[in-house]
C-alpha positions as CSV (number, residue, x, y, z in Angstrom):
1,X,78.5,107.0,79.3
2,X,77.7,105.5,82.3
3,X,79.9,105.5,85.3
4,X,81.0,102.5,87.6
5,X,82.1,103.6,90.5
6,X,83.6,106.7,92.7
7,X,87.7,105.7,93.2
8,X,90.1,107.9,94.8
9,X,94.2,107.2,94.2
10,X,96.7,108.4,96.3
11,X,100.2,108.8,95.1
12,X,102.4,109.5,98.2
13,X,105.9,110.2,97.0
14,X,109.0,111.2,98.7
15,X,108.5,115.0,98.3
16,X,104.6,115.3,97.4
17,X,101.3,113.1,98.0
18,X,98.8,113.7,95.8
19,X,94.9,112.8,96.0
20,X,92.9,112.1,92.7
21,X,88.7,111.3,93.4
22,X,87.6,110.4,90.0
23,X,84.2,108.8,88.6
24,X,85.3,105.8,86.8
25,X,83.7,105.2,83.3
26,X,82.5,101.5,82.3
27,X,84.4,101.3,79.1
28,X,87.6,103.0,80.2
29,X,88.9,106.2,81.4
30,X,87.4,108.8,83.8
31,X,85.7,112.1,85.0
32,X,88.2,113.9,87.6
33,X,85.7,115.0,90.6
34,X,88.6,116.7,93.0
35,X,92.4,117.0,92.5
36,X,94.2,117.6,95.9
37,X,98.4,117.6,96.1
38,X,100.3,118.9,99.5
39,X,104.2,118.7,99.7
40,X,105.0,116.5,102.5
41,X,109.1,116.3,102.1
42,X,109.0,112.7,103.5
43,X,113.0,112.1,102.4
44,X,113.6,115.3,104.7
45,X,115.5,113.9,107.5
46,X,115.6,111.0,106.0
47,X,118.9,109.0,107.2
48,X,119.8,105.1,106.4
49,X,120.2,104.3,110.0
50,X,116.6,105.3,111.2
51,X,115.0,106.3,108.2
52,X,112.2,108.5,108.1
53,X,112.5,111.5,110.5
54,X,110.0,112.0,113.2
55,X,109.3,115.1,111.9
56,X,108.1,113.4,108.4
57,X,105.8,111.2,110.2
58,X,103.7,114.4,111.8
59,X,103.6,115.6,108.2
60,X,102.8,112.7,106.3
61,X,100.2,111.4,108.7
62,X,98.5,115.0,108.9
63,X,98.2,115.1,105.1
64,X,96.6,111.8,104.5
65,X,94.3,112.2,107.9
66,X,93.6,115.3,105.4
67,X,92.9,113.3,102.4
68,X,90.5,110.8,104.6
69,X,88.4,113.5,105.5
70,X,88.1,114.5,101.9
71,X,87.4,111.2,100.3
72,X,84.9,110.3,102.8
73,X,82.9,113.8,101.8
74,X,83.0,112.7,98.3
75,X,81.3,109.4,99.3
76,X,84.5,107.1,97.6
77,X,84.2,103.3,97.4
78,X,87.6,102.6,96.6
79,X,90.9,103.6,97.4
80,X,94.2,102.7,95.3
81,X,96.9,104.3,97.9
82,X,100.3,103.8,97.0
83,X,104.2,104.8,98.3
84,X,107.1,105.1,96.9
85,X,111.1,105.7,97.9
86,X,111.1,107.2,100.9
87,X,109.0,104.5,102.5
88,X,110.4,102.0,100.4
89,X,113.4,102.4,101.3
90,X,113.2,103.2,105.2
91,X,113.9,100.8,107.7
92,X,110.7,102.3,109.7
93,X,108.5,102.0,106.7
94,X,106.4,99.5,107.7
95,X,105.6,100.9,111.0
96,X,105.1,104.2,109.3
97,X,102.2,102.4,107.0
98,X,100.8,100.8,109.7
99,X,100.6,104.0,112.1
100,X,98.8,105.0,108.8
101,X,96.6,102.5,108.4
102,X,95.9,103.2,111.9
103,X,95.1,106.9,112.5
104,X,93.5,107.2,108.6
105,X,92.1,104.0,107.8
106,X,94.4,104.5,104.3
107,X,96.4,101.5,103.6
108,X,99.9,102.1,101.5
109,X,100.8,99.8,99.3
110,X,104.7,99.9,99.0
111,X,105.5,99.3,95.3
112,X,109.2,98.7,94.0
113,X,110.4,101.0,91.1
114,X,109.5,98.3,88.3
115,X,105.3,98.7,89.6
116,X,106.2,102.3,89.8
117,X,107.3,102.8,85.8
118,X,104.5,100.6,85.0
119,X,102.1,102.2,86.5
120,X,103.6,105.9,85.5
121,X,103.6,104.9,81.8
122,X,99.5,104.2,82.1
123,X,98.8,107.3,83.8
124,X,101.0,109.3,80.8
125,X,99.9,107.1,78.1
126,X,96.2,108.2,79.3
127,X,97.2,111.7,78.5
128,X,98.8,112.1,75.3
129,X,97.5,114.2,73.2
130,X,99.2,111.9,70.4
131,X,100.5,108.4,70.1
132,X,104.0,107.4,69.5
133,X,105.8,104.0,68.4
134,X,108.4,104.3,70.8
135,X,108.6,106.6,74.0
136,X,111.6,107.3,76.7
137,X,109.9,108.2,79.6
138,X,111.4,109.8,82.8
139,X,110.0,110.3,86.1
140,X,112.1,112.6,88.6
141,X,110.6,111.8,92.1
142,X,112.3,113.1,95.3
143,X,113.9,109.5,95.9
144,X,114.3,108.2,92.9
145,X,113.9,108.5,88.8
146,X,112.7,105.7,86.7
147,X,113.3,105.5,83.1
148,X,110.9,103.3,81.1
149,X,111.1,102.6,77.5
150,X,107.8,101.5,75.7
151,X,106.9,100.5,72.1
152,X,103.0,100.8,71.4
153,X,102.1,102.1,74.5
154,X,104.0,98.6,76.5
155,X,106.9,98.9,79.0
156,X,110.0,97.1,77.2
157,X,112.6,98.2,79.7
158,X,112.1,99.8,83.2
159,X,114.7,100.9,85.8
160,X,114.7,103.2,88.9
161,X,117.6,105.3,89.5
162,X,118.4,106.5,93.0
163,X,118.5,110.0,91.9
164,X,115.8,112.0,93.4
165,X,115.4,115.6,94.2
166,X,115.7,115.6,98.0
167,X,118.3,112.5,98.0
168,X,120.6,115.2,96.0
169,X,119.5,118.0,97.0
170,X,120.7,116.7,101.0
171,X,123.4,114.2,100.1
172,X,125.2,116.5,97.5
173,X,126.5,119.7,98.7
174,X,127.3,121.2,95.3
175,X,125.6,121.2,91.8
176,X,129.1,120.0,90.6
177,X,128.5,117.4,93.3
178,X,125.2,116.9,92.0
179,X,126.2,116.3,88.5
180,X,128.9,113.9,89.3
181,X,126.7,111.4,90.8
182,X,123.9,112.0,87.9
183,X,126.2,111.3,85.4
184,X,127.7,108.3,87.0
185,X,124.1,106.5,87.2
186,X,123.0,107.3,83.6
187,X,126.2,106.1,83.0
188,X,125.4,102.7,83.8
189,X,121.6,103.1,82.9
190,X,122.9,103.2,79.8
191,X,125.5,100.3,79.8
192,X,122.5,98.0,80.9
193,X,120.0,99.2,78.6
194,X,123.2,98.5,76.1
195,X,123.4,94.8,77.5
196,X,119.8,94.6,77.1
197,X,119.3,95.4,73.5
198,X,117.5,98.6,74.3
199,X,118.2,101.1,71.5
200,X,116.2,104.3,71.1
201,X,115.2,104.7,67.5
202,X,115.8,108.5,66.2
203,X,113.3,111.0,66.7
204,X,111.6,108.9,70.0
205,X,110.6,111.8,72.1
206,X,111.7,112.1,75.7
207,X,108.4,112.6,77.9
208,X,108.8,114.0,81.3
209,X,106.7,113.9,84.3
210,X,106.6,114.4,87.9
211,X,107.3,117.9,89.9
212,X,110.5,118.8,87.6
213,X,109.2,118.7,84.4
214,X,105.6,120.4,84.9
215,X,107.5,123.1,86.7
216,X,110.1,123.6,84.0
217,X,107.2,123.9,81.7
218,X,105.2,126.3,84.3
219,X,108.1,128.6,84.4
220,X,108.9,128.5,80.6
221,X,105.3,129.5,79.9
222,X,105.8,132.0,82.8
223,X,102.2,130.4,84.8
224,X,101.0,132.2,87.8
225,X,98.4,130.2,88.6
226,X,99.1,126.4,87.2
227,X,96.8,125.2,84.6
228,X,97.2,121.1,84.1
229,X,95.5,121.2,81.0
230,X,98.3,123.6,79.2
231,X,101.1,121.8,81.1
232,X,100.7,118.2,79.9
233,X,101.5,117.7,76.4
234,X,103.5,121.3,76.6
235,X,106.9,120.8,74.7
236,X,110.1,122.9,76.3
237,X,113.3,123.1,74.5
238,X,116.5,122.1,76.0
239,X,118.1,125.5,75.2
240,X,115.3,127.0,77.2
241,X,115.7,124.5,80.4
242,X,119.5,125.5,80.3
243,X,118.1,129.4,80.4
244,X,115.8,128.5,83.2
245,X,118.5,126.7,85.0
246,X,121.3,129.6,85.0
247,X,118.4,132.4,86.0
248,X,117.5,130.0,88.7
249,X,121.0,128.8,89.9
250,X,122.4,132.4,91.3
251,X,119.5,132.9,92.9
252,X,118.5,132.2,97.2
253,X,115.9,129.6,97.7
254,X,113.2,132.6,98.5
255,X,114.3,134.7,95.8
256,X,114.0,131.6,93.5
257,X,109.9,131.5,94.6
258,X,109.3,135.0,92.9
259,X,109.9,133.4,89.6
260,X,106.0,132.6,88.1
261,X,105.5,128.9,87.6
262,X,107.7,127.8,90.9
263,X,106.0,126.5,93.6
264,X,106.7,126.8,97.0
265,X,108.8,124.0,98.6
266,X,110.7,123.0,95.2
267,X,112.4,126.4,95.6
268,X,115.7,124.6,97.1
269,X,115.1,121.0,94.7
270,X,114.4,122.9,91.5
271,X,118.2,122.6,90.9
272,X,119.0,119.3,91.3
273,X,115.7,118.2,89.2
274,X,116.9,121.0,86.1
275,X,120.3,118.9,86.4
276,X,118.4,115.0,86.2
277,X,116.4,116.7,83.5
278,X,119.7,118.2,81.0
279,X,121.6,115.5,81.5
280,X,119.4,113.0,80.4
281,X,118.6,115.1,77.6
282,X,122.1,115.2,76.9
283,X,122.4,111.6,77.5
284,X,119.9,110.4,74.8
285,X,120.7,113.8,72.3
286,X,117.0,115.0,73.1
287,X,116.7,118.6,72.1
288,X,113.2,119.0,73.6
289,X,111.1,117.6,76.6
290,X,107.6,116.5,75.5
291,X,105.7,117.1,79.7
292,X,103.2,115.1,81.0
293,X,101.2,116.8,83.5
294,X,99.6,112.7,84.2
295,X,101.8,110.0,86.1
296,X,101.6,107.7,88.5
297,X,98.1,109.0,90.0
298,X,96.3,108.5,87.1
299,X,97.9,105.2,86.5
300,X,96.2,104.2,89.8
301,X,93.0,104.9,88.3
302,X,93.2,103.5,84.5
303,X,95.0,100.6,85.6
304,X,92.0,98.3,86.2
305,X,94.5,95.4,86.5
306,X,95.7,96.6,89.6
307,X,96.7,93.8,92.6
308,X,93.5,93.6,95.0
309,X,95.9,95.0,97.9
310,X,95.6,98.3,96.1
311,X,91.9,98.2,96.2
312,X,91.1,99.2,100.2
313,X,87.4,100.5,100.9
314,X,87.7,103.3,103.4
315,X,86.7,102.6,106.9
């Protein structure tokens, strides 16, 4: 089939930024040329007064200078680039996309957390290895989570939570702590998806995706070197997340990264993701976690309906 065009989509989150260079096909979907992800901890620091740390800035602007220099020796015509909490919520945001825009010649689009679910479900819907009538999808991200529900593959109710990784794992000094201020937001998730007429059907699966849930699923299948293509569409009990959990719990930050499938710099936010992840299994009586290794990167590229402010030709 022939291909229409070289696009590369960025997905620069509050703990990780991801790079996807992918050959788009004329009839939908795509050929993945280079995959490229770097943690950038851009929440570390991060403080409602001044926002994103100095110290975020070096990293973030280092690892998309990075990402330039890759996409312009893949020879890409289009860039989707998009942010999410951190930056969205900073009060230096803006002059941290445009120090961007200036050293990189990468423009961010900021998107709120309703573009953010929509654009998550594409990417996962792109990837399931089956079809379902009704889906709950959750996406833990180092600022926030959204939870989206969708009927035949559309969005019928989207919200973003502020419960990310890094927010709890540096606001909340205990898991206790941790789990307090979880189950106070699903809480009221819940009452409004109540007001809103938003009833799961039994038997909906619970899809995860995002840095949590491929990890959980890494671990569980005990992966020393991570394989996307047996992490997305992997299913992981919730007995076995709560095993994972109390291994991991007693456990120092660098002991924690001698257990296969955990990446370093998620050795000290593996915690408070495990604790999103149970209790909104416990929430919605999921007994297993359907993982998506695709997300909001790959939503960037399927979306074809994109705004035009995503699409930015490199300089």
């Amino acid at each position: 089939m022939r291909m229409n065009g070289r696009i590369a989509a960025i997905d620069f989150g509050t703990n990780t930024a991801r790079l996807l260079i992918a050959d788009v096909r004329d009839r939908g979907g795509f050929e993945l040329v280079r995959l490229e992800r770097e943690i950038v901890r851009m929440g570390g620091g991060f403080s409602r007064e001044l926002g994103l740390s100095q110290e975020a800035h070096l990293r973030g602007t280092a690892c998309l200078a990075r990402f330039a220099a890759i996409m312009r020796e893949h020879g890409v015509s289009r860039v989707r680039a998009v942010a999410t909490s951190a930056v969205r919520d900073a009060v230096n945001g803006p002059a941290f996309v445009e120090l961007v825009r200036r050293e990189t010649g990468i423009s961010l689009h900021v998107i709120d957390g309703t573009a953010e679910g929509t654009l998550t479900l594409a990417g996962v819907m792109a990837g399931l290895d089956r079809q379902h009538e009704e889906i709950l999808l959750f996406d833990v991200g180092g600022g926030s989570t959204e939870y989206t529900v969708a009927r035949a593959g559309r969005a019928q109710f989207i919200r973003s939570l502020p419960l990310g990784v890094v927010r709890l794992t540096e606001g909340k000094v205990t898991p206790a702590a941790m789990r307090a201020k979880i189950r106070k937001e699903l809480d009221l998730l819940r009452q409004e998806m109540d007001s809103a007429g938003c009833r799961l059907a039994d038997g909906s699966p619970l899809i995860g995706t995002a840095g949590t849930a491929t990890t959980l699923a890494a671990i569980s299948m005990e992966m020393r070197d991570y394989d996307y293509r047996k992490v997305n569409n992997a299913v992981v009990s919730r007995a076995r997340i709560r095993e994972i959990y109390e291994r991991l719990l007693p456990l120092s930050p660098e002991e924690r990264l001698l257990v296969p499938g955990l990446e370093k710099g998620r050795e000290d936010l593996i915690i408070a993701g495990t604790l999103i992840t149970m209790q909104t299994m416990e929430m919605f009586g999921a007994d297993a976690l359907k993982v998506s290794d695709y997300g909001l990167l790959e939503g960037l590229v399927v979306a074809g309906c994109c705004d035009d402010t995503l699409l930015d030709a490199m300089g």
